[in-house]
C-alpha positions in Angstrom: 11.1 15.4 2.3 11.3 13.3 5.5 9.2 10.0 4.8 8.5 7.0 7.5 8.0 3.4 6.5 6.0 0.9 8.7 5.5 -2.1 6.8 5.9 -5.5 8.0 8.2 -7.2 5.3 11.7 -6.3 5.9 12.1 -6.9 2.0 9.5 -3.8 1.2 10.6 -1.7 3.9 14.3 -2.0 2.2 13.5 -0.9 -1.3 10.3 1.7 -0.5 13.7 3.4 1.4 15.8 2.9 -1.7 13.2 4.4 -3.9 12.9 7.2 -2.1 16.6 8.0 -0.9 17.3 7.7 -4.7 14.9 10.6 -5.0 16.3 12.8 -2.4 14.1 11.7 0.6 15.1 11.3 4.2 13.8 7.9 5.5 13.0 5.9 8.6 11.7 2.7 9.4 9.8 0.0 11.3 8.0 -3.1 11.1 5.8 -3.1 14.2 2.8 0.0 14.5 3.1 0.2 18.2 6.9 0.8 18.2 6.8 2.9 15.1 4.4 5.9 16.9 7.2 7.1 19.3 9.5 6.7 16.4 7.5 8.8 14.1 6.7 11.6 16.8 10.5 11.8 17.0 11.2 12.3 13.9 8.6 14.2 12.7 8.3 13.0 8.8 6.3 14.5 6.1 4.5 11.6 5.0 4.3 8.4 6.7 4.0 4.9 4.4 1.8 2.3 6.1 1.3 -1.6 4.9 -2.8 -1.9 5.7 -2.2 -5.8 6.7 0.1 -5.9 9.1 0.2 -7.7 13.3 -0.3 -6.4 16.3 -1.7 -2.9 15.1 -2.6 -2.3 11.2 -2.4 0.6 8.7 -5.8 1.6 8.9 -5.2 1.7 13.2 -1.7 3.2 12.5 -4.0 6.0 10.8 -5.9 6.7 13.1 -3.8 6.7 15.9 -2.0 9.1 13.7 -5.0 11.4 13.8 -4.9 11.8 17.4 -1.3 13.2 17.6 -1.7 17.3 17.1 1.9 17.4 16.4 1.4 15.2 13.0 -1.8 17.2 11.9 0.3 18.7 8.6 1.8 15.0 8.0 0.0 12.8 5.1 -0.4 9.0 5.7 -0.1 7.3 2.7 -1.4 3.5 2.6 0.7 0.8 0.5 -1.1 -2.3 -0.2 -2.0 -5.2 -2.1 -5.7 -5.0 -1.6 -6.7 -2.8 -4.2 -10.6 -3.0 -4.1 -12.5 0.3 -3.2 -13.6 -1.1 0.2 -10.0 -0.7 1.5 -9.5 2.4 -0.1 -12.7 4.2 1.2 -11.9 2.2 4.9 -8.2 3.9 4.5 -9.7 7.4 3.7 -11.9 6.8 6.2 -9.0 6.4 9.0 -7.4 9.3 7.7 -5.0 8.4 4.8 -4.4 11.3 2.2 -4.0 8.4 -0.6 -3.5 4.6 -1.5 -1.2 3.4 -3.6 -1.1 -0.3 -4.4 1.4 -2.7 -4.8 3.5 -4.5 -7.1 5.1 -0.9 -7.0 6.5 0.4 -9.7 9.8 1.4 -9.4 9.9 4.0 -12.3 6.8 6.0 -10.4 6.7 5.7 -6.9 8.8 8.3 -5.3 6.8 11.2 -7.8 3.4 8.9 -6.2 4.4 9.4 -2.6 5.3 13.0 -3.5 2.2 14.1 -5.5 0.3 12.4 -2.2 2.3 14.3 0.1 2.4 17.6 -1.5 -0.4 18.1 -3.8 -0.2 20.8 -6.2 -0.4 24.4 -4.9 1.1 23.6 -1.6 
């Protein structure tokens, strides 16, 4: 599976990508929205990781910017955040994100999270 990261702490963008190459994942990264949409349209990932706080342009406008690209219709945009009230999580669904998952992350679970998100059973 071909995963993007955009998340605006270097630190978290590092070891989401270790998680996930340990699992068998193909990643890419950014810390900037804006620069991350060409980026993502290139390399055409699965699933795309988004911090929801972030400068310039946040997850939930990553999302939906996202939404507009026919290309990336078959792609799930999975929202990683600290905020782990409902409100965010209906205002990510509402922008388009096929799931939330909140952080501290746990190491032991999150590449089977982002994959149960990206490809949900059946597919």
């Amino acid at each position: 599976m071909k995963v993007y990261i955009v998340d605006d702490d270097p630190d978290m963008a590092v070891l989401m990508t270790l998680l996930l190459e340990r699992a068998g994942c193909e990643v890419a990264s950014n810390v900037a929205g804006s620069e991350a949409l060409p980026e993502i349209a290139k390399f055409k990932p699965d699933c795309v990781l988004t911090d929801l706080m972030m400068a310039q342009m946040d997850g939930l406008e990553l999302c939906r910017e996202l939404q507009k690209m026919k290309t990336m219709a078959d792609m799930a945009v999975i929202v990683v955040s600290a905020r782990s009230d409902d409100y965010w999580r209906q205002l990510a669904k509402d922008a388009g994100a096929a799931g939330y998952i909140t952080k501290p992350l746990d190491p032991e679970t999150f590449a089977s999270q982002v994959e149960g998100i990206a490809r949900p059973a059946g597919t």
